[in-house]
matplotlib code that plots the C-alpha trace (Angstrom):
import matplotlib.pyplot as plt

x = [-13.6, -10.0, -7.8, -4.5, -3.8, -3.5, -6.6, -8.6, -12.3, -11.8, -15.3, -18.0, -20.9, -23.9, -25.3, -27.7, -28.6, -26.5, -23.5, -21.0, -17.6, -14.9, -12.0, -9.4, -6.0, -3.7, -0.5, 1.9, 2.1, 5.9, 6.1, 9.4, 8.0, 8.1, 7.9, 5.8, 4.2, 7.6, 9.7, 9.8, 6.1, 4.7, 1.7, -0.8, -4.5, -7.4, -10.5, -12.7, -16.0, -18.9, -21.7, -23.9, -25.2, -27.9, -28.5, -25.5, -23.3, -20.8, -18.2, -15.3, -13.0, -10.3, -6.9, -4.1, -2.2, 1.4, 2.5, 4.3, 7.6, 10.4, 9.0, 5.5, 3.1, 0.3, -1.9, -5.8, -7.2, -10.7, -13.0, -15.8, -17.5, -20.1, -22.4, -23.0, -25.0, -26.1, -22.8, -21.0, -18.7, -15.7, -13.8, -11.5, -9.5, -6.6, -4.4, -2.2, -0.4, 3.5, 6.3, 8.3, 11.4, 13.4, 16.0, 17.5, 16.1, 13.4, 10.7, 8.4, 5.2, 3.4, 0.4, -1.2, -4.3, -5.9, -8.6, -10.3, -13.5, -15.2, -17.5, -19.5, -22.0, -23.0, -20.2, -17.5, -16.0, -13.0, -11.6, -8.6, -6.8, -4.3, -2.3, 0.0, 2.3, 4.9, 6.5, 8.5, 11.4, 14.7, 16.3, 19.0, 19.4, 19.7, 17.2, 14.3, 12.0, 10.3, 7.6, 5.5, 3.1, 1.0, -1.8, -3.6, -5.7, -7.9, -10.4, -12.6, -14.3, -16.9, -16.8, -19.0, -20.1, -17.0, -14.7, -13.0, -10.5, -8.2, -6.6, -4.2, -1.6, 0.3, 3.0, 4.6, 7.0, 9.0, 12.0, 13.8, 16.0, 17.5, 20.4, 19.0, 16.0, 17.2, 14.2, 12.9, 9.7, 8.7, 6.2, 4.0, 1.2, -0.1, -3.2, -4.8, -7.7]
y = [33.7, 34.2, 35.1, 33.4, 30.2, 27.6, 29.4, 27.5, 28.2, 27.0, 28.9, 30.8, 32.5, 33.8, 36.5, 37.4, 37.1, 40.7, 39.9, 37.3, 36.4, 34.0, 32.6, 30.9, 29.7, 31.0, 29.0, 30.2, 28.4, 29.0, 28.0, 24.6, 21.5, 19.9, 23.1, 23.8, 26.3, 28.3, 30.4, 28.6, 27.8, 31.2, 30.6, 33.1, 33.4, 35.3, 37.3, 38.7, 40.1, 40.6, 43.0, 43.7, 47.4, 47.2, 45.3, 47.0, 47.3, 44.9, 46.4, 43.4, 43.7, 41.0, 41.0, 39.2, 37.6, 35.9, 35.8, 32.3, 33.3, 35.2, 38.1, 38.8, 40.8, 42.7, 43.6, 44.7, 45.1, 46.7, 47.6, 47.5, 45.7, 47.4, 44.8, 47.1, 44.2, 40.4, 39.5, 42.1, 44.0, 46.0, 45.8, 48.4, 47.9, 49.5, 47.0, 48.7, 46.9, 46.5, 43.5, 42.8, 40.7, 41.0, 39.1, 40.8, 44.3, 44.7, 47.2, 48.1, 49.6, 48.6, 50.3, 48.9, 50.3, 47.8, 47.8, 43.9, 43.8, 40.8, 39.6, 36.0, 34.8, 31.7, 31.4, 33.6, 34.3, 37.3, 39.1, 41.3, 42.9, 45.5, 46.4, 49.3, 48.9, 50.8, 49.3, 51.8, 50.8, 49.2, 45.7, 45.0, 48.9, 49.6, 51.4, 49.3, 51.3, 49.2, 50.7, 47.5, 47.0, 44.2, 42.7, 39.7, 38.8, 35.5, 34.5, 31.2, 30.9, 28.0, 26.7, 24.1, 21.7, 19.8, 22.3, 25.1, 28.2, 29.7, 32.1, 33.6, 36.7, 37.9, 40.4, 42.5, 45.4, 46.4, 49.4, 48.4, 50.7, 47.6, 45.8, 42.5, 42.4, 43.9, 45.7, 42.9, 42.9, 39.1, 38.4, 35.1, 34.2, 30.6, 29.7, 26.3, 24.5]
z = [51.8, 52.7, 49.9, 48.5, 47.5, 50.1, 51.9, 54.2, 55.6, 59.0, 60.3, 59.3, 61.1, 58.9, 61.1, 58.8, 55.5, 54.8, 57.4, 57.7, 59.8, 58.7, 60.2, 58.1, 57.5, 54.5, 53.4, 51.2, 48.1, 47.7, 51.2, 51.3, 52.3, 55.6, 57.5, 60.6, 62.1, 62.7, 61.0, 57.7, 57.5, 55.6, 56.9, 58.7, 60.5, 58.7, 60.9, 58.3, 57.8, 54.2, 54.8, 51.9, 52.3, 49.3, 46.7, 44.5, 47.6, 49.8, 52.0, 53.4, 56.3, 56.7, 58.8, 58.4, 61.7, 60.5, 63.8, 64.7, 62.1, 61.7, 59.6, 61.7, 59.7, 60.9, 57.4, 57.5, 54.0, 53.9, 50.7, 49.0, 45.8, 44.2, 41.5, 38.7, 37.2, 37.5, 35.6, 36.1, 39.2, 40.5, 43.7, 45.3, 48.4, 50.4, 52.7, 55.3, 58.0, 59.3, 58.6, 61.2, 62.6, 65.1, 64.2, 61.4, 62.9, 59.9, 60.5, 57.5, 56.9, 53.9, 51.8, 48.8, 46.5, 44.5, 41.9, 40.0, 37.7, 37.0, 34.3, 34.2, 32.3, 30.8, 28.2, 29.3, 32.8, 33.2, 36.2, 36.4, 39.1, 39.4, 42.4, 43.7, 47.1, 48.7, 51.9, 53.5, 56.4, 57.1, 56.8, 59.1, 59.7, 56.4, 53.9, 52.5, 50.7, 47.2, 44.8, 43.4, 40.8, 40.1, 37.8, 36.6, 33.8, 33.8, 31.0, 30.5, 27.3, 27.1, 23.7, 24.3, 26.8, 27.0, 25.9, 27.4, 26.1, 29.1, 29.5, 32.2, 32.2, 35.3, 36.1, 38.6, 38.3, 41.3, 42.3, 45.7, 47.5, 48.9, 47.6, 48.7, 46.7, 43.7, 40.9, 38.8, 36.3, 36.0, 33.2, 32.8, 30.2, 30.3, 27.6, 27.8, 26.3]

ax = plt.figure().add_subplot(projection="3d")
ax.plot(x, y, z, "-o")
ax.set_aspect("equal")
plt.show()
């Protein structure tokens, strides 16, 4: 399925029982309400395809089309999962597209590695995710060049049938060039029952 929150299988086509393509729509959950499909919505189109190679092996294939706003971006992200057992698998990926806007003459290329494992079984369910992306260009003519670094943690621990422990740990770590987005490290554990 697409990924993001706000995502939104619109179609699906099962060519086979290895292959499948998906079309979908991705909002941006920090997106203001009210907007439309303009500058202000955040919101893109997703083409993507699954192919499962072997029984160990799936490679993915998605792009990204944001092209109704101000800032258009052009991102494909391709990579593969490989199930090192029935509970157990890792993922790698690479994403490389472009942002654009003409508007406010910004031009950047963007690149980001990323690596997630995930674990579930009957009683407990865990993923994490880590990502690295450079994006490399100008704002408004002038330099815009930010290093970023990103992971998540997410653990559900079944207690029993009714009851649940959770558990979820974000954060991301970036060094801009720019003096509009300045470096920040943001941090954010939640824990629940």
């Amino acid at each position: 399925s697409t990924r993001g929150v706000g995502a939104l299988l619109l179609a699906q086509y099962q060519r086979d029982e290895n292959s499948s393509y998906y079309f979908g729509y991705s909002l941006d959950p920090d997106r203001s309400f009210g907007s439309t499909n303009t500058s202000t919505d955040q919101s893109s189109y997703v083409v993507g395809t699954r192919t499962r190679l072997n029984e160990d092996w799936s490679v993915f294939a998605e792009n990204t089309y944001d092209l109704f706003g101000d800032h258009r971006s052009l991102p494909g992200i391709y990579g593969a999962t490989y199930d090192h057992s029935d509970v157990l698998s890792y993922t790698a990926g690479v994403e490389i597209g472009s942002v654009t806007d003409p508007s406010d003459n910004t031009d950047i290329d963007r690149t980001a590695l990323s690596f997630g494992v995930s674990y579930r079984d009957d009683i407990l369910a865990a993923s994490g995710r880590l990502e690295y992306r450079t994006d490399r260009g100008t704002t408004s003519g002038d330099l815009n060049d930010g290093d970023f670094l990103a992971g998540s943690l997410t653990l559900r621990y079944e207690l029993s049938e009714e009851d649940r422990l959770l558990f979820n740990a974000e954060f991301v770590d970036s060094a801009n060039d720019a003096g509009t987005i300045p470096n920040a490290r943001y941090g954010e554990v939640l824990f629940g029952y």
